[in-house]
C-alpha positions in Angstrom: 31.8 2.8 -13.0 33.8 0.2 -14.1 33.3 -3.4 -13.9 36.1 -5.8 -12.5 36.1 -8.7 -14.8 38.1 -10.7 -11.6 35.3 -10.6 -9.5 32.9 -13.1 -12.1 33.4 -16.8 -12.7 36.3 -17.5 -14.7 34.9 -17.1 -19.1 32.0 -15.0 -18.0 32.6 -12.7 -20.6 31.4 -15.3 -23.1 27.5 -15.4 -21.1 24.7 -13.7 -23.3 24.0 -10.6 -21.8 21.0 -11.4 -20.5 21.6 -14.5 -19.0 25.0 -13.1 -17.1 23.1 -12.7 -13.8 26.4 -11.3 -12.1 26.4 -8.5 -14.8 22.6 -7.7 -14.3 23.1 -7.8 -10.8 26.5 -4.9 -10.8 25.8 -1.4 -9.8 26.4 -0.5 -12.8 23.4 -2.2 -14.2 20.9 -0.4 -11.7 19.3 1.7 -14.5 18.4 -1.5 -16.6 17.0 -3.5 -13.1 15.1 -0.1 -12.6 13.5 0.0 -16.0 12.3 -4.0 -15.9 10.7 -3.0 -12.5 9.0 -0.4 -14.6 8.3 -2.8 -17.7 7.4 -6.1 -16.3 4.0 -4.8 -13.7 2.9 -2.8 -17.3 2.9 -6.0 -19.7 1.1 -8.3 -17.2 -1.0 -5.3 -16.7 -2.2 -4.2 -20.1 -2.7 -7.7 -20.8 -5.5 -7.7 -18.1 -6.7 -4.6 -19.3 -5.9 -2.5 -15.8 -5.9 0.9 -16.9 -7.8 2.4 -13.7 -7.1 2.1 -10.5 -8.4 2.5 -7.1 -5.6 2.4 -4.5 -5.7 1.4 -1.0 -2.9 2.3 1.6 -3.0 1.5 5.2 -0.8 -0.8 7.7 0.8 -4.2 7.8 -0.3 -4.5 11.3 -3.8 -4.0 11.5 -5.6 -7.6 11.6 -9.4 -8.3 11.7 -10.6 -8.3 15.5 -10.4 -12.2 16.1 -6.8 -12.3 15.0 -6.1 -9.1 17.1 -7.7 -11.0 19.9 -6.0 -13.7 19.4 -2.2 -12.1 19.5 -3.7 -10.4 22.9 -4.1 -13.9 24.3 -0.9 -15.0 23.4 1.1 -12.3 24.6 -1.0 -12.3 27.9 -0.1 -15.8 28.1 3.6 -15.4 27.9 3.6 -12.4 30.1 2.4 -14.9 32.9 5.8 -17.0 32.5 7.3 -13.9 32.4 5.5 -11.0 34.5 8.6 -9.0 34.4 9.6 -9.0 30.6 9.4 -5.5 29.3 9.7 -6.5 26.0 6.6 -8.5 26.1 4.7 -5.5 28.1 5.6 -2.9 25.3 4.1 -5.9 22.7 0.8 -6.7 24.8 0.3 -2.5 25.0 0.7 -2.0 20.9 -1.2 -5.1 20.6 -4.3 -3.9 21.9 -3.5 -0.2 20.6 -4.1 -2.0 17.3 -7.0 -4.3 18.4 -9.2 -1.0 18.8 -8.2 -0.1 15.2 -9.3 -3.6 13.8 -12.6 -2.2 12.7 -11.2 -0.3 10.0 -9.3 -4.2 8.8 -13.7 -4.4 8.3 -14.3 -1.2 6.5 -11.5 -1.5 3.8 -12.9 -5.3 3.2 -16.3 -3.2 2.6 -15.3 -0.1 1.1 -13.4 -2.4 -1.7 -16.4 -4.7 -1.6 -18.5 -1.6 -3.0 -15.8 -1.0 -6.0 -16.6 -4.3 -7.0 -20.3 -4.6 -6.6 -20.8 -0.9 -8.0 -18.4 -0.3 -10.6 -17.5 -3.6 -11.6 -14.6 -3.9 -13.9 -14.3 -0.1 -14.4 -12.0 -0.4 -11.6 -9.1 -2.7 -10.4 -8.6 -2.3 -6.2 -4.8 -1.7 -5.4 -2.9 -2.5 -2.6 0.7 -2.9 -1.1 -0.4 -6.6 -1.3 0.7 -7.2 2.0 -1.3 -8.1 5.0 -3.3 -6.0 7.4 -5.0 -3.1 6.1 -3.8 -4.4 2.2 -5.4 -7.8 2.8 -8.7 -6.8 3.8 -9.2 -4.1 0.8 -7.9 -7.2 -1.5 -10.4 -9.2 0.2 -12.9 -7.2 -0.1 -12.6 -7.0 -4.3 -11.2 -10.4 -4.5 -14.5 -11.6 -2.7 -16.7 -10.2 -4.9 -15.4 -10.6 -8.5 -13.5 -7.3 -8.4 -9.7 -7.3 -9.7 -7.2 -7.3 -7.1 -3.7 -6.2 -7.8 -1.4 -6.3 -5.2 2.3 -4.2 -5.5 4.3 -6.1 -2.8 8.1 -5.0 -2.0 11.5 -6.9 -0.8 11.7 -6.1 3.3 14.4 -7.1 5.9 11.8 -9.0 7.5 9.7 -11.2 4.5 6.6 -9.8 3.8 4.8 -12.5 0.7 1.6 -11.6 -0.7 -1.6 -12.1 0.8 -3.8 -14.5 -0.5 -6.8 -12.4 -2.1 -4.7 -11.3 -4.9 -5.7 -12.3 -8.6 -3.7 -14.6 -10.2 -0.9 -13.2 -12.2 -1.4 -9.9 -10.4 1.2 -9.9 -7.2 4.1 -8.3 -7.8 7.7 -7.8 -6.6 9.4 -5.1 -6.5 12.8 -4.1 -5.0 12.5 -0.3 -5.7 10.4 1.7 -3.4 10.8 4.6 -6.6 9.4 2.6 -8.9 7.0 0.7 -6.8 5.3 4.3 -6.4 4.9 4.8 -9.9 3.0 1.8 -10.5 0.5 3.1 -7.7 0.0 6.4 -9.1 0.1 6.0 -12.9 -3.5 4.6 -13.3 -4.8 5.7 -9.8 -8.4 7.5 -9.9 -8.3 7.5 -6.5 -6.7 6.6 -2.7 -8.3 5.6 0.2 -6.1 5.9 3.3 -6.4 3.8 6.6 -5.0 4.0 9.4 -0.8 3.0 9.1 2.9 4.1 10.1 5.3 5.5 8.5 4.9 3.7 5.1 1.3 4.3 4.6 2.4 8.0 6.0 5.2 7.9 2.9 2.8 7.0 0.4 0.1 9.7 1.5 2.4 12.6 1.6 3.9 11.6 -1.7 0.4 11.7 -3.5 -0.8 14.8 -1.8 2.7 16.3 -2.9 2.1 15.4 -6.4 -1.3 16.9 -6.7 -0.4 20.2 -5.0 2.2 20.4 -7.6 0.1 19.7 -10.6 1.8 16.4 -11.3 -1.0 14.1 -10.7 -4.9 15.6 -11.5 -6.6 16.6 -9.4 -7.9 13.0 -7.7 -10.0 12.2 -4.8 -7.4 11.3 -1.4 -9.7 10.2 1.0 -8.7 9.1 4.5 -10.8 6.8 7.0 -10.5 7.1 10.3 -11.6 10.3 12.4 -10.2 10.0 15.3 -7.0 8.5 13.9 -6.1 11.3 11.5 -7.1 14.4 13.3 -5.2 12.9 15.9 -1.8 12.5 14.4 -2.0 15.0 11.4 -3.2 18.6 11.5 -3.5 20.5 8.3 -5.0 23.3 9.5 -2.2 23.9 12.0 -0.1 23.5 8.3 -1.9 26.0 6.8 -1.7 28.6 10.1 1.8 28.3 9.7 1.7 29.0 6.0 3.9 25.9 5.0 0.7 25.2 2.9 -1.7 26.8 1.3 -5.7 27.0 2.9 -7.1 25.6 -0.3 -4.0 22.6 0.5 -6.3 21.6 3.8 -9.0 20.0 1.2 -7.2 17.7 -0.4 -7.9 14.7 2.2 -11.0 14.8 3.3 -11.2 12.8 6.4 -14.3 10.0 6.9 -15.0 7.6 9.2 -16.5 4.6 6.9 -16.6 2.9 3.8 -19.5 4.0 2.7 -18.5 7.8 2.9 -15.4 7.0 1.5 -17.2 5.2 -1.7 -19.9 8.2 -1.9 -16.8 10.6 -2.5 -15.0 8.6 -4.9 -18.0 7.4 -6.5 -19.3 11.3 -7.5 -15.8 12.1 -8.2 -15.4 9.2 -10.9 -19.2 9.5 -12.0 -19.8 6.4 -10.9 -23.7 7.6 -9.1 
């Protein structure tokens, strides 16, 4: 791919390099962009001394119950001015669809409130560093002298970095790729909450690489019973034969943060 010397301010050829922000920012220059995205997370990191992980995925939208309460009320309130909105009816219904998940927004606060208290800082808690599901297990560890890294990524709609990530230790990322490398390179473990289709992507992705001998063997533990057996069914998987029976232990499904901790916990010889 060639680079159209027309289309950059008039001399640009005489910018360093690395200062010629039109030249990093060509096509042409993705592999470079793609390898700082890889670098940059890696020095801050091994200059806090992360080198295991504990990574928590679940959704944006999930909010502790007084904030879900809270965006009832206000919907509610707007559906009186206008009774007829659908719009606002198909809000108010998701709304409190979410509210009755808000107590898992309590048990990722807990479950990374137990990486901190038990192990310390043999562990750093991961998240997407969003809010939701990523704030509370960033809460949780943040709270309670943990280490709290938060991977956040550029979206159409802004999504910054919750406030219960250590200093130094939000990132940005514009690659989803690379982003997912950073998760699972010093990852001992995931802990999956209830989430859509990204915390779906990030799941299947792990599970993927374990089946296929490219991550070890690691504990993937999801919370939420009634959640997961609701909208995935391995067994029905395996009947099928798309995956293997052994395949239909790799995710254990629990229902709190304790349960959750007591796997990972054996698993990393932490008890």
């Amino acid at each position: 791919m060639a680079i159209d010397p027309k289309s950059f301010p008039h001399d640009s050829s005489y910018i360093k390099a690395y200062e010629d922000m039109n030249l990093l920012k060509h096509d042409v220059m993705r592999p470079i962009r793609m390898e700082l995205e890889v670098l940059k997370p890696e020095l801050y990191l091994k200059y806090f001394d992360i080198e295991d992980t504990i990574v928590c995925f679940g959704s944006a939208r999930i909010y502790e119950a007084s904030k879900a309460k809270e965006r009832i009320k206000t919907i509610e309130a707007e559906l009186t001015k206008k009774p007829q909105d659908k719009k606002l009816q198909a809000q108010l219904k998701a709304a409190k669809a979410l509210s009755s998940l808000s107590k898992y927004y309590d048990e990722a606060r807990e479950f990374a409130k137990l990486v901190a208290q038990q192990a310390g800082d043999k562990f750093a808690v991961v998240t997407g560093g969003g809010p939701g599901i990523m704030e509370a297990a960033n809460r949780g560890a943040f709270e309670n002298g943990g280490k709290s890294v938060g991977l956040n990524i550029t979206l159409p709609h802004e999504q910054r970095p919750n406030p219960y990530i250590c200093k130094n230790m939000a990132f940005l990322f514009h690659y989803f790729a690379i982003r997912k490398i950073h998760f699972v390179m010093r990852a001992r473990a995931f802990v999956v909450f209830p989430g859509g289709f990204g915390t779906f992507d990030e799941l299947f992705e792990i599970l993927t690489l374990i089946q296929t001998g490219k991550k070890e063997n690691i504990p993937v533990v999801l919370v939420g019973k009634e959640f997961w057996t609701k909208v995935i069914n391995v067994e029905a998987l395996a009947n099928y034969g798309v995956i293997s029976q052994e395949d239909t232990h790799l995710c254990p499904i629990v229902e709190t943060a304790e349960e959750a901790w007591d796997i990972v916990s054996k698993a990393c010889k932490i008890k």
